[in-house]
N, C-alpha and C positions, 0 to 999 in steps of 0.2 A: 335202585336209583335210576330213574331215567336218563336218559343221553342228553337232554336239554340240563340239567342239574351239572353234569359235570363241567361243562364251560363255564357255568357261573361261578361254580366254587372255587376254579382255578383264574376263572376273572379277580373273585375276591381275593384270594392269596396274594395274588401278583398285586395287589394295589395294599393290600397288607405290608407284604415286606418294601413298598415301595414307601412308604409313612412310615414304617419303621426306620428306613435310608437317613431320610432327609429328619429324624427328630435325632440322630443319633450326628448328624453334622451341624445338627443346631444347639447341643448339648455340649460340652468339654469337661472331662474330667480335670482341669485346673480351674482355681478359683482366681480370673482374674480379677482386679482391682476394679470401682466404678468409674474412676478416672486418672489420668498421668499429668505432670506436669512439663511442660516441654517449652522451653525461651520465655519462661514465666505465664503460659498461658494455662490453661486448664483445659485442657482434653478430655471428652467422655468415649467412654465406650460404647464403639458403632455398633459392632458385632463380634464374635468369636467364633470359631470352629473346631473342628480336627478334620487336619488333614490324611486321608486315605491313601494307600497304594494299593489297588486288589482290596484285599479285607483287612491288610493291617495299619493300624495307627501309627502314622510317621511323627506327626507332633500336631501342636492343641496351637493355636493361631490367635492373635485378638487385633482388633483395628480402631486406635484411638485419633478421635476428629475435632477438630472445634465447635461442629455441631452435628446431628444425626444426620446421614444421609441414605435415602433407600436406591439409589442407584449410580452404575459405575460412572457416569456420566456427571453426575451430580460431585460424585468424589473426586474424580480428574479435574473436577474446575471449579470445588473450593480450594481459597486462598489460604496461610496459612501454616503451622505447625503440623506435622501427623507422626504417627508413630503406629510402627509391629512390633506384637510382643509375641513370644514363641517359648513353645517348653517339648523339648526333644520326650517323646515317648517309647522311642525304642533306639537303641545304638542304628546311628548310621554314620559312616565314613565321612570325613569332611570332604574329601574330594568330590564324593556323588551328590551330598547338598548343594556346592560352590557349581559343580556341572549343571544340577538340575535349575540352581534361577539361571544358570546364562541362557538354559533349552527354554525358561518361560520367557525370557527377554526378548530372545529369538524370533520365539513364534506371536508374542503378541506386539512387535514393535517394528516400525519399515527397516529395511537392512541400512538406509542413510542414517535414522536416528539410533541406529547401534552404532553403528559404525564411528557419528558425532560424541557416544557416551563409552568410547573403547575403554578408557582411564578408567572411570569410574566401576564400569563392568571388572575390567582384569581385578580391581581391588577390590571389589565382592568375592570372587573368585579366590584371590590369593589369602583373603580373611582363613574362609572355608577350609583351602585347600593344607591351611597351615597346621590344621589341628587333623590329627590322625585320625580323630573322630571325636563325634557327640555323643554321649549317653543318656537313658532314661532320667528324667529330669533336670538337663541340662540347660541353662536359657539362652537366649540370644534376641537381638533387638535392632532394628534399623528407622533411626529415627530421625526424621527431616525438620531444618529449621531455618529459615525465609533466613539470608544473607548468611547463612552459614554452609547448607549443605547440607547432606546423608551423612550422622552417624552411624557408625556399627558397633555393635554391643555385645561380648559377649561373657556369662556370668555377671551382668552388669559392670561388666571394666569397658573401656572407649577403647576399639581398635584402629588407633591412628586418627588421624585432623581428618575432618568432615571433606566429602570428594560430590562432586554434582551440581545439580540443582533442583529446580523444582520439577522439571522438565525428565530429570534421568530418574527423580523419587515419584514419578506418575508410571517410569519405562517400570519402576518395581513393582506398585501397586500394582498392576496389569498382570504380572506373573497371578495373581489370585485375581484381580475382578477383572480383566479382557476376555477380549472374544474367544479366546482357549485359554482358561485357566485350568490353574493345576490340578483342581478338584471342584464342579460344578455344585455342587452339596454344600463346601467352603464358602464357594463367591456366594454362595445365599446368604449364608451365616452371616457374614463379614456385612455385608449389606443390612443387616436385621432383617432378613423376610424371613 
């Protein structure tokens, strides 16, 4: 084999597993719904994912809109119902999911408008932190509705009266489609690319 041969085939590889990446965050092993209803409106399905840590599957993601949108930009500033649907794919602690959106709220939102969404923050948090832990196939949902607020959902039961607004359900969206989202391969999914 010549010396020229082996850069290409290790070019090929690497672009290999790199399509195998992104078809495997564009995929979900849950079958979710084509659409949700939410303040009576009908929401279709933007996109879905699963979320990664390293190589393991944390949970399977889905993002329903009033209408398609292929970017974050587009999604922060339609008006409107939305909703996330989630299905826990491996045990993980409540306390580390409730820590991990405050780190995405964090890092994709200015320290003023955390600081403006403290309330609403803590009680994502204290949802999370309440439950000992998620397990494989467990669900949960945060669902926004114009004059109401962020619901939280978990096993489909309502975790308390709705806290926010549109404004602290855009600081959530952002944990998955901002300029550091949790998982790059997701914020594609969730977009439809």
């Amino acid at each position: 084999m010549s010396f020229l041969k082996i850069p290409l085939l290790a070019c090929l590889a690497v672009l290999a597993l790199l399509l195998a990446g992104n078809a495997l965050a564009a995929t979900t092993s849950t079958k979710f719904e084509a659409s949700q209803i939410v303040q009576d409106a009908n929401l279709t399905l933007n996109g879905a994912g699963t979320r990664y840590k390293a190589i393991f599957k944390v949970y399977d993601l889905a993002l329903y809109t009033p209408r398609k949108v292929g970017t974050a930009e587009e999604l922060l500033a339609l008006p409107g119902p939305k909703r996330l649907n989630f299905v826990a794919l491996r045990e993980v602690p409540g306390t580390d999911l409730g820590l991990a959106f405050v780190k995405g709220l964090s890092a994709n939102s200015s320290p003023e408008l955390a600081l403006k969404h403290t309330v609403s923050s803590t009680r994502l948090v204290e949802i999370f932190s309440g439950r000992s832990k998620l397990t494989t196939g467990d669900t949960f949902a945060m669902e926004y509705a114009p004059g109401k607020g962020t619901t939280f959902y978990i096993a489909g039961q309502p975790q308390g009266a709705p806290v926010g607004d549109a404004e602290f359900f855009n600081m959530v969206l952002r944990i998955w489609v901002g300029p550091v989202p949790a998982d790059f391969k997701l914020k594609d999914a969730l977009l439809g690319q």
